[in-house]
C-alpha positions in Angstrom: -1.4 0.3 7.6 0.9 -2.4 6.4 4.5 -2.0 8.3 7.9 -4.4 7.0 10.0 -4.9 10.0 13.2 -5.9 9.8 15.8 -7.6 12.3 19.2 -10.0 12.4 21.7 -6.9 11.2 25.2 -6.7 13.3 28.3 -6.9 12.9 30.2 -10.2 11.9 33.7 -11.0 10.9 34.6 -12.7 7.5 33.3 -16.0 6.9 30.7 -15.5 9.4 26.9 -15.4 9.2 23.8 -14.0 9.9 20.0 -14.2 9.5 17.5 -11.9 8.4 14.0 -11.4 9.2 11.4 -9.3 7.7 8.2 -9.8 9.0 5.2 -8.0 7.5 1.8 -6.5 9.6 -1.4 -5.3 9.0 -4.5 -6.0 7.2 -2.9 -8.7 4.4 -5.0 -10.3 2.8 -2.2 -11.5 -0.2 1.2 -11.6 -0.2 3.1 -12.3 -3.7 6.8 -11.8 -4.4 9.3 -10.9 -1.1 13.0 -9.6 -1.1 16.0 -8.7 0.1 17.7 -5.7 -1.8 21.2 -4.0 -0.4 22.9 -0.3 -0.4 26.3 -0.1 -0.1 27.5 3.6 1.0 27.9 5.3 -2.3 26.4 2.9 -4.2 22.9 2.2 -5.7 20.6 -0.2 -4.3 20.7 -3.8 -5.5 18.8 -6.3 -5.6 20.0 -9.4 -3.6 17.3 -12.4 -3.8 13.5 -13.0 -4.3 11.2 -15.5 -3.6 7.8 -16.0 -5.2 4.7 -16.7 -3.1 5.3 -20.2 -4.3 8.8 -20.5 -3.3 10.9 -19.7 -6.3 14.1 -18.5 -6.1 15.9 -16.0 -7.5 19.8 -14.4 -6.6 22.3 -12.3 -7.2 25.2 -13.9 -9.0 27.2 -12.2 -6.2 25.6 -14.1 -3.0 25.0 -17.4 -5.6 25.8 -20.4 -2.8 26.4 -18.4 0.1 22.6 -16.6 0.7 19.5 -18.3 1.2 16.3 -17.4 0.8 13.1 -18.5 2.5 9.1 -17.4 3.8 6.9 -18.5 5.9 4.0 -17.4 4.5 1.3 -18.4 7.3 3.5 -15.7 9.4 4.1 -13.2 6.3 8.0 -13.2 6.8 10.6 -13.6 4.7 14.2 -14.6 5.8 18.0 -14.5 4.9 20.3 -16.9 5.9 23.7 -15.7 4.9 26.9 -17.7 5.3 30.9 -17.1 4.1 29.7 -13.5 4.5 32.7 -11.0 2.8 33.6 -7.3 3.5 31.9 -6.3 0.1 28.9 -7.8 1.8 28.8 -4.7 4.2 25.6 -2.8 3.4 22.0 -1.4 4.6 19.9 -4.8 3.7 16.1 -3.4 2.8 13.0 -6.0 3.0 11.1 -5.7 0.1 7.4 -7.2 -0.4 4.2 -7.5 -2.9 1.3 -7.4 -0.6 -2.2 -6.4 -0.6 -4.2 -4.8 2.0 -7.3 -3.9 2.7 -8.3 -0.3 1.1 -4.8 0.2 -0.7 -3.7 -1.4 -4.3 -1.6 -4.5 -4.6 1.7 -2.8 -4.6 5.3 -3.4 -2.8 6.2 -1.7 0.3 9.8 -1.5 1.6 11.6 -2.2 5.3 13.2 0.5 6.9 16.6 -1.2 6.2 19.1 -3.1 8.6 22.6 -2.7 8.9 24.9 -5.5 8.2 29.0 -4.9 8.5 31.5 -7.5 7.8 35.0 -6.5 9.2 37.8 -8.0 7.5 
């Protein structure tokens, strides 16, 4: 069974930062495209950056220069750095990845979420 953990939510005051981790179990034997999608409290869910298995990048025009994206791929995890974080930042921050596993269709599976607040 393939599990998306994630960790690095908390509370941070504007202009600060944090790092998200997402790190994927279970019997992989591909991982393809990972992400980092947001839900702000009465708002849909939004996608915040990708990366391809072969690094490409991909943002919101929103996080553009302040959010970076990265994987580690022998490890299966995929990270967030975020800097200059902003109250409209605040938001349940959901893993997102393309994996296959052994007995189950390539398909994408999602985090349980994290909780990221930035106080003004």
């Amino acid at each position: 069974q393939v599990q998306l953990v994630e960790s690095g939510g908390g509370l941070v005051q504007a202009g600060g930062s944090l790092r998200l981790s997402c790190a994927a179990s279970g019997s992989i034997f591909s991982t393809n495209a990972m992400g980092w999608y947001r839900q702000a409290p009465g708002k849909q869910r939004e996608l915040v950056a990708t990366i391809t298995s072969g690094g490409s990048t991909n943002y919101a025009d929103s996080v553009k220069g302040r959010f970076t994206i990265s994987r580690d791929n022998a490890k299966n995890t995929v990270y967030l750095q975020m800097n200059s974080l902003r109250p409209e930042d605040t938001a349940v921050y959901y893993c997102n990845a393309r994996l296959g596993a052994l007995g189950a269709v390539v398909r994408g599976y999602w985090g349980q979420g994290t909780q990221v607040t930035v106080s003004s």
